[in-house]
C-alpha positions in Angstrom: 20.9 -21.2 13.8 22.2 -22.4 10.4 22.9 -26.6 10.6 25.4 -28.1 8.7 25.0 -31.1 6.4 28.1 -32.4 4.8 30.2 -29.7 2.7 27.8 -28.1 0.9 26.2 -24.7 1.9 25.2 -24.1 5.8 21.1 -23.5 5.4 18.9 -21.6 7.9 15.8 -23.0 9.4 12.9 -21.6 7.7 10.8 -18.7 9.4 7.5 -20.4 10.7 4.7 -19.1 8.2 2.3 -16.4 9.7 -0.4 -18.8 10.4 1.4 -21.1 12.6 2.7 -17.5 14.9 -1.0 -17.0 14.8 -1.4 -20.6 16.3 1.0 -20.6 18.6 -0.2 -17.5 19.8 -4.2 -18.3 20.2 -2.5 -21.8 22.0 -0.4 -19.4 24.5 -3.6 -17.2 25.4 -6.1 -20.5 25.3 -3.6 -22.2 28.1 -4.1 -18.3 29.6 -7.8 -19.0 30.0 -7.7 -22.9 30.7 -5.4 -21.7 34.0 -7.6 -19.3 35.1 -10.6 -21.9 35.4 -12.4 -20.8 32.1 -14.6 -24.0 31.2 -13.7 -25.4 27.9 -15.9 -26.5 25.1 -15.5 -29.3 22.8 -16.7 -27.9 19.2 -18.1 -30.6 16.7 -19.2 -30.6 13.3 -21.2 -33.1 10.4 -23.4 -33.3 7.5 -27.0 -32.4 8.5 -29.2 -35.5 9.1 -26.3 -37.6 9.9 -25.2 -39.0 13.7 -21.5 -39.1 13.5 -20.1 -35.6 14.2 -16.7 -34.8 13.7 -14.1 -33.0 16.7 -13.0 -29.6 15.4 -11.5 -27.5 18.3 -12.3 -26.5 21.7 -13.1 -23.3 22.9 -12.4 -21.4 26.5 -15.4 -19.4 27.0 -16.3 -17.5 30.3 -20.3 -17.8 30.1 -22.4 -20.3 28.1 -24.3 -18.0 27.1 -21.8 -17.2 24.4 -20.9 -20.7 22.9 -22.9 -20.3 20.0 -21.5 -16.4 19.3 -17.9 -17.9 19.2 -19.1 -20.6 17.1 -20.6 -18.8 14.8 -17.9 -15.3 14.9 -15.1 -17.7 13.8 -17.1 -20.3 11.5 -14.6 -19.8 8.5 -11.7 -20.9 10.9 -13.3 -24.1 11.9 -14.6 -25.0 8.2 -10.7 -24.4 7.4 -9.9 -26.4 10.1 -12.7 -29.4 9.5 -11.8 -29.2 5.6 -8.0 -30.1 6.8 -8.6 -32.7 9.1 -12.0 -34.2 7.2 -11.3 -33.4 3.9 -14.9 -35.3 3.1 -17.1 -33.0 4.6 -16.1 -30.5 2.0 -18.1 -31.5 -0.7 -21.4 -31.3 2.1 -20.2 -27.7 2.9 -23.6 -26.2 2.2 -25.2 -28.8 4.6 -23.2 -28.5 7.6 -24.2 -27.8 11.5 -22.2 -27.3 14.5 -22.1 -28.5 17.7 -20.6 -28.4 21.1 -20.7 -29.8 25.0 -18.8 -29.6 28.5 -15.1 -31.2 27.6 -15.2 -32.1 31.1 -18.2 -33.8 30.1 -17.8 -36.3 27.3 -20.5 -38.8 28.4 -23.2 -35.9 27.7 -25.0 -35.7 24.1 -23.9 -32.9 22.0 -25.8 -29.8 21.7 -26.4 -28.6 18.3 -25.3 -24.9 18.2 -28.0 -21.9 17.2 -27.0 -19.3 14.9 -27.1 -16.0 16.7 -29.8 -13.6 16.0 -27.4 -10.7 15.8 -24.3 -9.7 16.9 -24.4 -7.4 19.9 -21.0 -6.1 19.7 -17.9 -6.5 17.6 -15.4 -6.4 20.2 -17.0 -9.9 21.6 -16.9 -11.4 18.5 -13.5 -10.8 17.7 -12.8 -12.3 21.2 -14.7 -15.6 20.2 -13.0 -15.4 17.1 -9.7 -15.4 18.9 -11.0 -18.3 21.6 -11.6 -20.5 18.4 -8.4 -20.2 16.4 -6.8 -21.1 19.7 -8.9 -24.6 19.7 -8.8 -25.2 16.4 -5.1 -24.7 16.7 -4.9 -27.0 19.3 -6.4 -29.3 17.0 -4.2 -29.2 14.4 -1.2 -29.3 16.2 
């Protein structure tokens, strides 16, 4: 819908950018999850050896068992998403750890998150992947 400002030329809204579809997409399908009673996870991060550890997204996943696959399959989001909303942590980005609890749950202590041995199956992690864009997303926006 073009808007009019005075006399000059009628301009168009600008498309949104192909991240923020990709946002607003991973919110749609995260609100998906979070209706059909999928527990959410709070996902932290900070500097190793340090206490204060910094929100970076939540995550709808179905077992716990797969918390630290989804952290782990998507890591480059949340850094990209930490970097943006801590822009300090970036210069400690060789010394980073993750970590994550029960949102539900806020007075618990945070777990720190376990890299994976392996992956088991690609399909799952592009799943996790998909779960974490949708919390950091939420993030963000």
């Amino acid at each position: 819908m073009p808007t009019k400002q005075g006399f000059g030329k009628t301009q168009t809204p600008a498309k949104p950018s192909k991240r923020t579809v990709e946002r607003n997409k991973a919110a749609k399908e995260y609100e998906k999850m979070k209706s059909d009673g999928t527990p959410d996870y709070e996902i932290y991060i900070r500097v190793q050896g340090q206490k204060n550890w910094y929100p970076v997204g939540v995550v709808a996943i179905k077992r716990s068992s797969q918390i630290n696959q989804a952290i782990f399959g998507s890591q480059e989001d949340l850094l990209q998403g930490a970097f943006r909303l801590f822009p300090r942590l970036r210069k400690h980005q060789n010394q980073l750890e993750y970590g994550y609890r029960l949102k539900e749950f806020k007075d618990e202590p945070i777990q720190v998150a376990v890299p994976p041995k392996s992956r088991s199956n690609g399909l799952q992690a592009a799943i996790a992947s998909l779960k974490d864009r949708v919390s950091s997303l939420l993030k963000q926006g």
